[in-house]
C-alpha positions, -999 to +999 in steps of 0.1 A: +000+000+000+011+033-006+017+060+021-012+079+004-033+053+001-030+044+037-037+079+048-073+083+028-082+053+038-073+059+074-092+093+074-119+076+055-128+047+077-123+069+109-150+094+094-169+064+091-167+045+123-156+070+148-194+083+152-205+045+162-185+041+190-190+053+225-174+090+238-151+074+261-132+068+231-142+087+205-125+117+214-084+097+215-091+081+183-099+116+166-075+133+184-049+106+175-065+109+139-063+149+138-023+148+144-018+126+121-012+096+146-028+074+122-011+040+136-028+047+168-063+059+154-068+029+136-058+004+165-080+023+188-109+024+166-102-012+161-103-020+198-133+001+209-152-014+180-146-050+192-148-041+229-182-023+225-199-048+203-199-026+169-217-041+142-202-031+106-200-035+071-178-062+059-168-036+038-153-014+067-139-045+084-122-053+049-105-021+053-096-020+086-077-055+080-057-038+052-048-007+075-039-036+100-023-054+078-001-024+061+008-017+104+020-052+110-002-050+139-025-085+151-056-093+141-074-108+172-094-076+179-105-071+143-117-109+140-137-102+170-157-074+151-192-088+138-204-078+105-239-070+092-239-084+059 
């Protein structure tokens, strides 16, 4: 993946997901997001969305294993994520 590529679909699923979990986390993720902490964005999004019971596309869960994927970071949050479709 491209650097680019990594950082529109970073800000892309955040603006997506970020409103469907909780405020006690919502504000780190976009704050991480905002300064460009991206690595840190996603895996918080990642863990508040498994931790809270998010259901999401399996669209958006397709993209957040490629921004997982392109951070070497694990999976075991993200398989833990249900999907609506």
């Amino acid at each position: 993946m491209e650097v680019i590529d990594y950082y529109l679909l970073s800000r892309r699923i955040i603006d997506q997901l970020a409103p469907k979990i909780s405020p006690n986390h919502r504000p780190f993720v976009r704050e991480a997001a905002g300064a460009g902490a991206w690595d840190l964005a996603i895996t918080d999004l990642v863990g508040a969305l498994s931790e809270e019971d998010v259901v999401i596309t399996t669209a958006e869960k397709d993209a957040l294993r490629e921004l997982m994927e392109h951070l070497r970071k694990p999976l075991t949050y993200l398989e833990q994520i249900r999907t609506s479709d």
